[in-house]
N, C-alpha and C positions, 0 to 999 in steps of 0.2 A: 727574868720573867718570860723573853720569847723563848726558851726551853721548857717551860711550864705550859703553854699559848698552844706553841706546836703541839705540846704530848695529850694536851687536851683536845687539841681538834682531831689529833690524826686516831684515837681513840674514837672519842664521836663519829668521825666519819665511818669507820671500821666497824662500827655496830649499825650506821645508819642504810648502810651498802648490808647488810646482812639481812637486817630486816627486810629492804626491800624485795630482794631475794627472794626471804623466804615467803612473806607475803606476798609476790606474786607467783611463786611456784603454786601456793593453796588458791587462789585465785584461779589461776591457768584448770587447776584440777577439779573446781569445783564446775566453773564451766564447762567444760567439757563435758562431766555427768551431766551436766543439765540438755547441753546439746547434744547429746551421743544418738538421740534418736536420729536426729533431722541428718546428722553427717550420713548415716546408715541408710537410712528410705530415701534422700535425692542421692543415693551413691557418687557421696563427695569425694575429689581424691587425696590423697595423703597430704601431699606439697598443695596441696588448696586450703585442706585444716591445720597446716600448720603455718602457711603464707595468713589464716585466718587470723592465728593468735599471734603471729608477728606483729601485723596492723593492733591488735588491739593492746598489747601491752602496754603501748604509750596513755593510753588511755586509764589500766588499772595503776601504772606510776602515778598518775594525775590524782586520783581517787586515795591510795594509801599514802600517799608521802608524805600527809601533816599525820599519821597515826604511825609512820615510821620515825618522825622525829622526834614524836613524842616518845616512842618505845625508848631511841637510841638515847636520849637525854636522861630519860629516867634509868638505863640501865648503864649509861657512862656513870655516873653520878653517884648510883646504889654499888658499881663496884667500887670505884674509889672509898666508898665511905666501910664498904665489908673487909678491905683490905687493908685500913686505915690509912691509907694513903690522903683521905681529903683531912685526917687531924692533921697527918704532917701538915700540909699546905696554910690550913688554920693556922698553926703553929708557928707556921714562917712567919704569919705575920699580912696572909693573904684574906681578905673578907670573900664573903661568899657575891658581894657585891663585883668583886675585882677576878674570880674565878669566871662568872656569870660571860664575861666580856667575850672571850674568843668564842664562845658558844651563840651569842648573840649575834655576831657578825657572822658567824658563818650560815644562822639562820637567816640574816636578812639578804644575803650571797643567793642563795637558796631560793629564797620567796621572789627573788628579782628574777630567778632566772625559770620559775615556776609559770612567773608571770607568761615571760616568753613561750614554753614549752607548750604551758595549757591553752595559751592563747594561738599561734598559731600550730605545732608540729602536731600536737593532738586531734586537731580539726583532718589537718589532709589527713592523718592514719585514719580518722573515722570514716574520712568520705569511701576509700575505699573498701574499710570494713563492712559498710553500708552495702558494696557494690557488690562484694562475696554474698551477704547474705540472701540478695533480690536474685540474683540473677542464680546462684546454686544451689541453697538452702530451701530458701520457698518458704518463707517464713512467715506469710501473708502479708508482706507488709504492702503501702499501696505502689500499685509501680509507677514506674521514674515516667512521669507524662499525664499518667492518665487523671483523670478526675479531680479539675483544679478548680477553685474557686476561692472569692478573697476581695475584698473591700477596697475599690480603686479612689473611690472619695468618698464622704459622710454620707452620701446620697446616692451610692451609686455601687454594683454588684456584679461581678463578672463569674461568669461560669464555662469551665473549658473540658470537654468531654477526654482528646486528646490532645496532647500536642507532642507535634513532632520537631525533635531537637534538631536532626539534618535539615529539615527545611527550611526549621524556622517560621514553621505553620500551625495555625490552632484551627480544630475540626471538633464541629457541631457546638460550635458558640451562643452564648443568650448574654445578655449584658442587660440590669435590668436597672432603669431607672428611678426613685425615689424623689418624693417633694420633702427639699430641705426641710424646711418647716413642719412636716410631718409626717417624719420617719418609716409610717408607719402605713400608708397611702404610695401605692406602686403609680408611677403617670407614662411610664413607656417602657416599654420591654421590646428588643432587639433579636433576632433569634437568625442565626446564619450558617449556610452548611461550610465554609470556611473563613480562616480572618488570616490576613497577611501581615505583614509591616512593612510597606514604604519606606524605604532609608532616604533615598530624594527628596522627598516630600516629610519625612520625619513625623510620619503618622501610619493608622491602623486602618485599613480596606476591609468591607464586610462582599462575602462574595455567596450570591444565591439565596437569598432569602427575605424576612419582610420585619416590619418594624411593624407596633400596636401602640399608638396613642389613647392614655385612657380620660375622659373630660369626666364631669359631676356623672349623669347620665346617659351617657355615651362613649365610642370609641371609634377612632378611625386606625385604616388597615393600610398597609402600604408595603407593597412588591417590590423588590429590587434585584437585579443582575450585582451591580455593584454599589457600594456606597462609603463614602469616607466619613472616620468615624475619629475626628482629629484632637478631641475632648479628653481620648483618653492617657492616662498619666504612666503609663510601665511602655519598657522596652523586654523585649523578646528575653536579654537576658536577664528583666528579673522576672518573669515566667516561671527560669528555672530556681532562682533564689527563693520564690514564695516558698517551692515546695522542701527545702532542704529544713532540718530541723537546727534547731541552737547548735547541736554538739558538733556539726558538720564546718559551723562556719567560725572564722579568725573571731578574734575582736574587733578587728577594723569591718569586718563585716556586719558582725552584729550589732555595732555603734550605726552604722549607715541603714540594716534592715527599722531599727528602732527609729531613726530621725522619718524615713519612708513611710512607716505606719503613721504619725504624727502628721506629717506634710497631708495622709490618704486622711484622715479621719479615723484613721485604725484604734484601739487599744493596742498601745505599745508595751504596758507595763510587764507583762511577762517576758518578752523581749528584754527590758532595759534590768528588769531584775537580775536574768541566767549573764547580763555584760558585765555587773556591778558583782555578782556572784562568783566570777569565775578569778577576780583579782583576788577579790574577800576572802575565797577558799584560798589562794595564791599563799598568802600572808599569814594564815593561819598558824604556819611554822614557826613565826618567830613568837606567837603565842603560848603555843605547848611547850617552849622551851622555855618561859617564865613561869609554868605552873609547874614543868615536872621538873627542873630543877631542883625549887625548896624542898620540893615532895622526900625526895630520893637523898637527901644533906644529912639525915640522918639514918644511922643504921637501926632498924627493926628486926623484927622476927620475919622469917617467912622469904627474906633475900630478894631472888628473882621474881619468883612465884610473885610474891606481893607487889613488886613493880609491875609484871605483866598487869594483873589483873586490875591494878590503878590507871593504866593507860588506854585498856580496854572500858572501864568505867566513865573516865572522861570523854572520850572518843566517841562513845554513846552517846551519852549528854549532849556533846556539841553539837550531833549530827541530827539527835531529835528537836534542839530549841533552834538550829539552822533551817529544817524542814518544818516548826511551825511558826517563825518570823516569817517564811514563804507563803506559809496561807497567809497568815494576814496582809503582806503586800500584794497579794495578787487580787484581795479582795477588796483594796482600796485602802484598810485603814494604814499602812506604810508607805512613805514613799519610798520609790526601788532602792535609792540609795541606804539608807537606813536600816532597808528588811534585807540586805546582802550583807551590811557591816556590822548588823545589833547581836549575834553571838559574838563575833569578836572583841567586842567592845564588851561585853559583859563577864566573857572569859577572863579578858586583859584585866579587869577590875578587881575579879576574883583571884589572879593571879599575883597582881601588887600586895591585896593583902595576904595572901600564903605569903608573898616575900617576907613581906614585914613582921608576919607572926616568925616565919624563920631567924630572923636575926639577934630573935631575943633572946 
């Protein structure tokens, strides 16, 4: 049987490595048309757009690889069966239960190492993908400093016009206060032409400016040179963390940004979603390879042809009922864990009974 194990994996692999290939060759070129304006008007240079699509690859790996292994399972599988190679096996004496095996492990091999890949080596490739696009592309996106604001407690709003990453400095700050109790009622606001951070003192200095207490019918005004403002709960470097998106950061980052929002009073849940989303997509491989295996056990009309286009149809499906599990958890009726894992779990479901219809 490990001469059977071997010829089926090294098969699998051999088509899974093709695939990916060639989806990302169309990948690679479909981008490009799309960007060929912005390369041409910021007159980007060569080894910049192709340093570009370097950085990104990991990325479109990340995106096709459970639609590569679904391709490579349903096309190991449909060829054995056009070749008749999978009666012989039958024949020996092999069930489809007992072929399934080395395909299985290699998918869970796969998903383990997916976990890794998409979790952290995809993140750095972004950040600097990210850094191509701001700094040469011009792509409007918002630049790296400027115009930051974000929910330091339940009760409490900070607003950062600039901030400078050398300094370590935030320029034209307002910081606005709220009454816990009612949210909805401002009772001071802070307004300063710069904010430091004290590492000594382990706190936020407000420099030139004046604070507004506001009462029932009244308010008081208050001038300051300097003022310490030691309430508040972020350090300089997550400043820069606020501004960084999901796909930028590890999952050990994104576990920590999610616990942070929780600790501020934030809504975390799209946070905690894209952490629970990115193993759940992770896994998804050993998924497709329970549904396209049955699929492809028997020979049809139609060969290849017919497997692509089944693999393309599931793929779909997955990606639409993945992206409206998403609404719903983002809008409360899911929880994140749930609204990341419920396509897989309904694939997986759907996939035990194609086994089982297969066996009969």
């Amino acid at each position: 049987m490990k001469i059977l194990d071997r010829y089926l994996v090294k098969q699998f692999l051999q088509t899974l490595l093709f695939a990916l290939l060639a989806f990302t060759l169309i990948f690679v070129v479909l981008d490009t048309m799309e960007n060929l304006d912005d390369f041409i008007d910021e007159s980007v240079a060569g080894k910049l757009v192709l340093q570009y699509y370097l950085v990104f690859i990991p990325e479109m790996i990340r995106i096709i690889l459970p639609i590569s292994v679904l391709l490579a399972s349903l096309f190991t599988a449909g060829k054995l069966a056009n070749l008749n190679e999978l009666t012989a096996i039958k024949a020996s004496g092999v069930s489809l239960y007992r072929m399934m095996i080395p395909f299985l492990i290699t998918s869970i091999l796969i998903s383990f190492f997916t976990v890794y890949f998409s979790g952290y080596l995809v993140p750095m490739a972004n950040k600097h993908k990210v850094f191509i696009e701001q700094t040469y592309m011009k792509k409007g996106l918002v630049h790296f400093g400027s115009n930051i604001f974000f929910q330091d407690t339940g009760s409490r709003i900070v607003t950062i016009n600039y901030y400078d990453v050398s300094m370590g400095q935030a320029n034209q700050v307002s910081i606005q206060e709220f009454d816990p109790k009612d949210k909805t009622r401002l009772i001071s606001r802070s307004d300063a032409f710069r904010m430091s951070y004290d590492s000594t003192k382990s706190k936020w200095q407000l420099f030139s400016g004046s604070t507004r207490n506001f009462y029932d019918n009244s308010e008081r005004l208050e001038k300051f040179l300097v003022k310490d403002y030691p309430s508040l709960h972020f350090k300089p470097e997550d400043v820069i963390k606020k501004q960084r998106k999901p796909e930028e950061m590890t999952l050990s980052e994104l576990k920590n940004f999610s616990e942070e929002q929780l600790r501020t009073g934030n809504n975390a849940v799209r946070t905690e979603i894209a952490y629970h989303s990115r193993i759940a997509y992770a896994f998804s491989s050993i998924i497709v390879v329970m549904f396209g295996l049955p699929i492809s056990s028997n020979r049809r009309r139609g060969g290849l042809a017919i497997q692509f286009g089944i693999s393309m149809a599931v793929t779909f499906l997955y990606l639409v009922f993945m992206k409206i599990s998403q609404a719903f958890g983002e809008n409360g009726v899911l929880n994140p864990f749930l609204t990341a894992w419920l396509a897989n779990l309904l694939f997986l479901v759907i996939a035990l009974v194609n086994l089982k219809r297969a066996m009969k």
